[in-house]
C-alpha positions in Angstrom: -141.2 80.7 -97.4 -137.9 81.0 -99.2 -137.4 83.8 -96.8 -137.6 81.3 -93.2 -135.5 79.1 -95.2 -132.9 81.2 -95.7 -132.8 82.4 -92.1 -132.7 78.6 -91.2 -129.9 78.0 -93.2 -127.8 81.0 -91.8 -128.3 80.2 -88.6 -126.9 76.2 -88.8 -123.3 78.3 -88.9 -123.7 80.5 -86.2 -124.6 77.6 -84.0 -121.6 75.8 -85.4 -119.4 78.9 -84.9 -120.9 79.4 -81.1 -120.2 75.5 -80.1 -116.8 75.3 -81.0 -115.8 79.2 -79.4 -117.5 77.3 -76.0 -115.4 74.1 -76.7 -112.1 76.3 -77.1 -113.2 78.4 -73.9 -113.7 75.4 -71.9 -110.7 73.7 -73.4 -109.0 77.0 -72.3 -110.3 76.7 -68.7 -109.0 73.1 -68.1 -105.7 74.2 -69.7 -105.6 76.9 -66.9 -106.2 74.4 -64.4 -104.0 71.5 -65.0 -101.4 74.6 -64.9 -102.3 76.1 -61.8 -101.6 72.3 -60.4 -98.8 71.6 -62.2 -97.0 75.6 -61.7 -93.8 75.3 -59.1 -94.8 76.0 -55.3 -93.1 79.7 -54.5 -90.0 80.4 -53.0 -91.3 81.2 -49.4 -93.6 77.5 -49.6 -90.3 75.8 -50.8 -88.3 76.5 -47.5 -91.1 76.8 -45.4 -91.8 72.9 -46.5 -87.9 72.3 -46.4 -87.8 73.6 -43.1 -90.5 71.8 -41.7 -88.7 68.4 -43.7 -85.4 69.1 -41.8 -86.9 69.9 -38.1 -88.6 66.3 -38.7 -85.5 64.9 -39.4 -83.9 66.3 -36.9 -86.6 65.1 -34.4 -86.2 61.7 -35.0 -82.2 61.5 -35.3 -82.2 63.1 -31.8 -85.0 60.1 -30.6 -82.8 58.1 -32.1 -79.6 59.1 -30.8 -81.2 59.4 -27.3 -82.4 55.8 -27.5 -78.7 54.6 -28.4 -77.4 56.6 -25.5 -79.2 55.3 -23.1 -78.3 51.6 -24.1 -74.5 52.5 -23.8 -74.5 54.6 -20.8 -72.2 53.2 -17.9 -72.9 53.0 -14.5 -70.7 54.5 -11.8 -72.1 52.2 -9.7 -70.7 48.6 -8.2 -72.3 45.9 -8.0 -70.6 42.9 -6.6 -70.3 42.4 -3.0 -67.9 39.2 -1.1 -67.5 38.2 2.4 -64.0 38.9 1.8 -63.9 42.1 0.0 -63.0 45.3 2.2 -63.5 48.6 0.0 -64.0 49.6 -3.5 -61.8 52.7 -4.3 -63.4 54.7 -6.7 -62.4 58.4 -8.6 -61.5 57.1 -12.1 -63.4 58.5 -14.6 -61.7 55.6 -17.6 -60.9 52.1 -17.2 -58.1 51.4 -14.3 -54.8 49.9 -16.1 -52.5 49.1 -13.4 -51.8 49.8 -9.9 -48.4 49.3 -7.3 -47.7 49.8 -3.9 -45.3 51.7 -2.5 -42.3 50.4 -0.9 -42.5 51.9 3.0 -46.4 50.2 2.7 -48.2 53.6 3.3 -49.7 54.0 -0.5 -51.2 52.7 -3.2 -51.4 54.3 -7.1 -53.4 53.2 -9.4 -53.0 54.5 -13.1 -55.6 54.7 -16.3 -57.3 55.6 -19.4 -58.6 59.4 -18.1 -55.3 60.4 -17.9 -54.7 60.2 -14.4 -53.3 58.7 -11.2 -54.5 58.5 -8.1 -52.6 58.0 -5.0 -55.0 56.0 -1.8 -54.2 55.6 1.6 -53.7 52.1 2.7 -54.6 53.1 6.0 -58.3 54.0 4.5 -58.9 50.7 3.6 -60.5 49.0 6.0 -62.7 52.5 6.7 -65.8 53.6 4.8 -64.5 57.1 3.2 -61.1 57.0 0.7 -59.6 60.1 -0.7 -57.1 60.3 -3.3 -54.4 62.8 -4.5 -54.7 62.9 -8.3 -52.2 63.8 -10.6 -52.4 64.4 -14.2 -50.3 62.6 -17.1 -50.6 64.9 -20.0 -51.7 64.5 -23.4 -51.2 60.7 -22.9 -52.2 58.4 -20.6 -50.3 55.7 -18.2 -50.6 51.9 -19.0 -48.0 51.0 -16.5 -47.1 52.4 -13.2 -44.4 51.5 -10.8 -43.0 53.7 -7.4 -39.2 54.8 -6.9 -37.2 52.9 -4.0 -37.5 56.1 -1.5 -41.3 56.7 -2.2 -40.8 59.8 -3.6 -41.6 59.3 -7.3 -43.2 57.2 -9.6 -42.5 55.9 -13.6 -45.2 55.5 -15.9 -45.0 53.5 -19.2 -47.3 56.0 -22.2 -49.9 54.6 -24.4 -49.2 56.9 -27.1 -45.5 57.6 -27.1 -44.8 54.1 -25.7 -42.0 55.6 -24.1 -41.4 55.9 -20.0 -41.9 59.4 -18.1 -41.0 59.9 -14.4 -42.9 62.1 -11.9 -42.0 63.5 -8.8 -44.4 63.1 -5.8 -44.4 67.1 -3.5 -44.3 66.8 0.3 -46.7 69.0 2.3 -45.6 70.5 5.3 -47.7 68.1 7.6 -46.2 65.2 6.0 -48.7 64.3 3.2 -48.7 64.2 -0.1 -47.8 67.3 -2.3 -48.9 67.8 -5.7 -47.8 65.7 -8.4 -45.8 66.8 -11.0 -44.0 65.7 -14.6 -40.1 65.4 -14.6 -39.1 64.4 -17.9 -39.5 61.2 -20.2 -37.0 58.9 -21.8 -36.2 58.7 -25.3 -38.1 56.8 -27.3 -36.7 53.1 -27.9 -39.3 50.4 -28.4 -40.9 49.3 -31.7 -43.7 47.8 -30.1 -45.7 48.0 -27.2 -44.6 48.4 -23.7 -46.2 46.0 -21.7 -44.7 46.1 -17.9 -42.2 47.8 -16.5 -40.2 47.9 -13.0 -37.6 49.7 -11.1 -35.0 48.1 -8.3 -35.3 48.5 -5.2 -31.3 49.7 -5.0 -32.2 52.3 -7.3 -29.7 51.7 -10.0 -32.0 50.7 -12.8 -35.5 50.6 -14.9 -36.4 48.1 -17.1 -39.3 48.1 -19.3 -40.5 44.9 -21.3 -42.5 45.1 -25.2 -44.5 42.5 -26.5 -42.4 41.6 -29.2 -39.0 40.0 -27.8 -37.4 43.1 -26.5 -36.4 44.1 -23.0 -34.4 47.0 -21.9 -32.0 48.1 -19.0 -32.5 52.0 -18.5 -30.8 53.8 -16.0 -32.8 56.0 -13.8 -31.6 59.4 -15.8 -32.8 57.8 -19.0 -29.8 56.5 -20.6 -30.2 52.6 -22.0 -27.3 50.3 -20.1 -28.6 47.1 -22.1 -30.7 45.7 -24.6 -32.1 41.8 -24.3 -33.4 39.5 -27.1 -35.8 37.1 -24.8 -36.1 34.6 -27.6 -39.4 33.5 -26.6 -41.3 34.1 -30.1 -42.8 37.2 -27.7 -42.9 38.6 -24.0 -45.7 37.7 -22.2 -44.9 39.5 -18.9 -41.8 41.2 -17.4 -40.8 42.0 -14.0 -37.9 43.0 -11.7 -37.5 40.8 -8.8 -37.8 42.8 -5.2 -34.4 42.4 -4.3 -33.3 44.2 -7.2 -30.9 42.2 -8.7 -32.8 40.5 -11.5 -35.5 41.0 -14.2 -37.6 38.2 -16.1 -39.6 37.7 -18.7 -42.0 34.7 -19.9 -43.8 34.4 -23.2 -44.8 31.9 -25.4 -42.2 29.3 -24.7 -43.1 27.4 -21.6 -40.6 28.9 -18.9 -39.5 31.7 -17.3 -36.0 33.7 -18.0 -34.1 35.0 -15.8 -31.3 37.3 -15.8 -28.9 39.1 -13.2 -28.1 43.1 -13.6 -24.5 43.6 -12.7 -22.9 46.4 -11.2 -19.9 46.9 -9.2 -18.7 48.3 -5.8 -18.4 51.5 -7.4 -21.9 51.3 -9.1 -21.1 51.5 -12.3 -23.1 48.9 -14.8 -21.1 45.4 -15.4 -23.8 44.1 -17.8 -26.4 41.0 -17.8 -26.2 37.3 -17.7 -28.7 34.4 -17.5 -29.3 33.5 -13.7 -31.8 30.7 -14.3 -34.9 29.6 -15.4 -38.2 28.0 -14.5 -38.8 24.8 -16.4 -41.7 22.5 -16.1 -45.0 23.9 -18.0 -45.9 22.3 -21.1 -47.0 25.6 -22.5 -46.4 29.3 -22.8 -46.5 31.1 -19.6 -48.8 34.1 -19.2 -46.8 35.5 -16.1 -45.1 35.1 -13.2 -44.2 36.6 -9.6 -41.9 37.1 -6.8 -41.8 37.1 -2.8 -40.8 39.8 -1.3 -37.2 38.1 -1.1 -36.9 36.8 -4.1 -36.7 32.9 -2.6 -39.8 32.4 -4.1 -41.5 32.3 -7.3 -44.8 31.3 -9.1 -45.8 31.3 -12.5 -48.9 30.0 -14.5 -49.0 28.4 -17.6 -51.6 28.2 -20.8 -51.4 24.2 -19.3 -53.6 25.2 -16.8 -51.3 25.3 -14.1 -50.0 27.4 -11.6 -46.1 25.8 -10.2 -44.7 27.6 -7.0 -40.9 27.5 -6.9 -37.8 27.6 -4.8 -35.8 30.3 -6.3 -32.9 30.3 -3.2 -30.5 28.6 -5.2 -26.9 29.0 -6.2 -27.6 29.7 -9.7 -23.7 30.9 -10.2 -23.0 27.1 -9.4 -25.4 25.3 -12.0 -28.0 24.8 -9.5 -31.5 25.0 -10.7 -34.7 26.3 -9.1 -36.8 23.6 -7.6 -40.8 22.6 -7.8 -42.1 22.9 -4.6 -46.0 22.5 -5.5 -48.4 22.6 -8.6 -51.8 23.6 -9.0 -54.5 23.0 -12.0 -56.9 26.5 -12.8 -60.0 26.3 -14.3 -59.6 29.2 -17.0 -59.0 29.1 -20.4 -57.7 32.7 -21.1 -54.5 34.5 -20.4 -53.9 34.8 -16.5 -52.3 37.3 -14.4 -50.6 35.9 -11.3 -49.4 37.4 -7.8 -47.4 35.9 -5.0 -47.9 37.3 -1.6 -44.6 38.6 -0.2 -44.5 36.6 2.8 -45.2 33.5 0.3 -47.8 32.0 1.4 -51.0 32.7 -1.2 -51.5 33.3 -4.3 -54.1 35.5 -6.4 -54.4 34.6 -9.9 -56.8 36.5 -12.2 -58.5 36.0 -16.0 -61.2 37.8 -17.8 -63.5 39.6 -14.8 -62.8 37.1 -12.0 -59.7 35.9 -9.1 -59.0 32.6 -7.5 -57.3 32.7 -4.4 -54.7 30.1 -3.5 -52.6 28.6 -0.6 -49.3 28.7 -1.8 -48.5 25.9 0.5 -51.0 23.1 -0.2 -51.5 24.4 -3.6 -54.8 24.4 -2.9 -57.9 26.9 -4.3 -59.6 28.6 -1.4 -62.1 31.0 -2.8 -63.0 32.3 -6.2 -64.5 36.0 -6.8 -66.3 35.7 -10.0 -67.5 38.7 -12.2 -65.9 41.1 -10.1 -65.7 43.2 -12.7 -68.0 44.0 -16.3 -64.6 43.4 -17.7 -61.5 42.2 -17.7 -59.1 42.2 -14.3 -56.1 44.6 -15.5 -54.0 44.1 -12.4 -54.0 42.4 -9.0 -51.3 42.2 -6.0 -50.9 41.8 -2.5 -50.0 44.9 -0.3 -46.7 44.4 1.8 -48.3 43.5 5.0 -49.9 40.0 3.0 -53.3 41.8 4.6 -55.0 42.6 1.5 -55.7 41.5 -2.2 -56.0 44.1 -4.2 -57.2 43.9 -7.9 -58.1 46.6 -10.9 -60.8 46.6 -14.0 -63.3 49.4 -15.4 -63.4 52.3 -13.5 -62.3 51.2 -9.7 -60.0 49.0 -7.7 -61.5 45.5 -5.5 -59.7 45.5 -1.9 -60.0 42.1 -0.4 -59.6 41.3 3.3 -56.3 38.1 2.2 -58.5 35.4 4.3 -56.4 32.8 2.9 -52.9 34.2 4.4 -54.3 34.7 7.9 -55.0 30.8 7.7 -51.8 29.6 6.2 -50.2 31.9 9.1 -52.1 29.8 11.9 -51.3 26.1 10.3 -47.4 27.8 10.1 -47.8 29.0 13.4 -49.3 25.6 14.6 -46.2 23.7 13.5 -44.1 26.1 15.0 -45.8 24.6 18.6 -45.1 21.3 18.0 -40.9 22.4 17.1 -40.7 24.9 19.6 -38.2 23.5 23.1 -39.2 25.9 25.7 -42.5 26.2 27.7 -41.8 30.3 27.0 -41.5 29.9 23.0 -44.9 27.6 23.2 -46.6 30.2 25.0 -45.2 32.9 22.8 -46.5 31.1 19.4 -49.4 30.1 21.2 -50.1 33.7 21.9 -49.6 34.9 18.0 -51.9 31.8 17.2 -54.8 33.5 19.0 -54.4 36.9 18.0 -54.4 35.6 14.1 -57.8 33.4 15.0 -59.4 36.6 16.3 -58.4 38.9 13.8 -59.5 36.4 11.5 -62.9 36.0 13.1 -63.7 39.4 13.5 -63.2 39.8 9.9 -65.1 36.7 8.3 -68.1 37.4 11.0 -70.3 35.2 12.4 -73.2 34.9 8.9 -71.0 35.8 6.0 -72.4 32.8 4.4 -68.9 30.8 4.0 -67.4 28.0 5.8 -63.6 27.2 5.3 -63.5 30.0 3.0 -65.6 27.6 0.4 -69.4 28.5 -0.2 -71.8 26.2 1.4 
């Protein structure tokens, strides 16, 4: 008995000994396994996740930047269309800054952002296909552009070294146009911007126009003749007048300056004094513009006006331009303004859209709204008062001038009543119908207007 006993009592402590070496074992075990969860993924599972982490990211950046593409992308495409409108010219790749004509009528140039020009045809306007001649301004780009007297050249005002360079237009041996080449750029002069520029039609000088106050007298090698303070808080617009003997500028006072460049017989520069000036708006004047003589002007006005002006005075004897007609505009932004050169319409342009006036009754004919997505950046008449023509984004408008074939009849139709001879009657008579059919044939029979005013 004291022997079972004994075995009992020495087997309590194994037990014991045995429960707590299976408690340490299975402590051990869980130890091991919160480890194994816990232990640092190996090097090769590390980039393989990271990898995997950055081709995600990638992914969806490049949805995303896909997506943000495709909301910005541009169309090359245009979309408005206009009884009157002719041709769109199109080859830009940038937004189209400025365009001019050239002085014998045969070309027009057009000037923008790419870094290019383009010189059209005026011929090609009325057909269906328009080539170009390009020519490249280098590391810069042209925000003005203006052709030389003889047609042979062209100046160009530079966004980025707001300074004026002059290129030279090549003549193929059929006639055409060559290549287009850089001849050299004037020395830097203006603190601010350039905003217009012009040449004379004499040749003797350039004058370019910033939007502070300043306006300079160049002459064509380069070398500054003058210097003029406008005084008009800032310049506006700036122009030289087509017969080459003046240049103006309007800004935020409400007229228009201008001043006559002097040279003598010799040719030699004499200086500049005040001429005249347009007074009458109540307001600054966003710009302004000649006839191809210089006997006429118009301007418009922040008023909300547009004045058309008798400029053929004798300014040398006090006498001062006179008002010949004023008309009201429904914009409310800065305008650009262009007289016809045979002065009877007028084109005046703000934000993406034109109105289209008669110079002589001061009356608005037709309106082409949202021609552009934005802003108009230039508009003019060609020399044969044919066409409008009018830049923004990437191409130029060419409108059929509707508006100057009908003040040319009602002229014409005066003329009848004044004329003394049976032969002169028949002779006006005669010019009458050829304007009515040229007129027709372009207006059609279902262009949806009547009296150039929608129905």
């Amino acid at each position: 008995m004291a022997d079972v006993d004994s075995q009992d009592a020495a087997s309590v402590p194994a037990l014991a000994v045995t429960a707590a070496v299976g408690a340490v074992i299975v402590l051990i075990i869980l130890v091991c396994s919160v480890g194994r969860e816990n232990k640092p993924k190996s090097e090769s599972e590390q980039n393989e996740n990271v990898e995997k982490t950055q081709k995600n990211e990638k992914t969806e950046k490049h949805a995303k930047k896909g997506k943000a593409q495709k909301t910005v992308k541009r169309s090359h495409s245009v979309h408005f269309s206009h009884p009157w409108l002719s041709c769109n010219l199109k080859g830009h790749s940038g937004q189209v800054l400025a365009l001019d004509f050239s002085p014998n009528g045969k070309y027009l140039i057009t000037a923008s952002d790419d870094r290019t020009v383009l010189i059209w045809s005026t011929k090609e306007f009325s057909q269906k296909e328009h080539k170009s001649i390009r020519g490249n301004v280098e590391y810069d780009h042209a925000t003005r552009v203006k052709f030389s007297p003889d047609s042979k050249a062209f100046v160009c005002s530079l966004a980025n070294e707001n300074t004026v360079r002059i290129f030279r237009i090549g003549k193929k041996d059929t006639g055409g146009i060559g290549n287009i080449t850089s001849a050299f750029d004037f020395e830097k002069k203006h603190t601010a911007d350039i905003i217009y520029i012009g040449i004379a039609s004499n040749g003797k000088f350039i004058m370019t126009c910033s939007n502070d106050t300043t306006l300079i007298i160049w002459s064509i090698k380069g070398d500054v003749l003058d210097t003029i303070d406008t005084r008009q808080m800032n310049n506006s617009y700036g122009a030289v007048s087509p017969c080459g003997r003046f240049v103006a500028s309007s800004g935020f006072t409400p007229d228009v300056k201008v001043w006559e460049v002097g040279f003598d017989k010799a040719g030699s520069f004499t200086g500049c004094k005040r001429a005249y000036e347009l007074k009458g708006h109540s307001a600054g004047v966003y710009s302004f513009s000649f006839n191809s003589d210089s006997s006429r002007m118009v301007s418009v006005s922040k008023d909300k006006t547009w004045k058309y002006w008798n400029t053929d005075i004798r300014y040398e004897m006090g006498q001062d331009p006179y008002l010949l007609k004023t008309g009201s505009i429904d914009f409310t932004s800065p305008c650009l303004i262009s007289l016809s050169p045979d002065g009877r319409s007028v084109a005046i342009a703000s934000e993406n859209s034109v109105s289209v006036h008669n110079a002589i009754t001061g009356e608005q004919e037709e309106k082409f709204s949202q021609v552009f997505s934005g802003e108009v950046t230039d508009v003019s008449f060609d020399l044969s008062n044919k066409y409008i023509v009018c830049s923004g984004d990437r191409h130029v408008s060419v409108f059929n001038n509707i508006t100057g074939y009908r003040a040319s009849i009602e002229e014409l139709q005066e003329k009848v009543k004044d004329a003394h001879t049976q032969a002169q009657k028949e002779r006006i008579r005669q010019q009458i119908n050829d304007a009515q059919e040229a007129l027709d044939h372009l207006l059609g029979q279902s262009n949806g207007h009547a009296g150039g005013k929608k129905e």
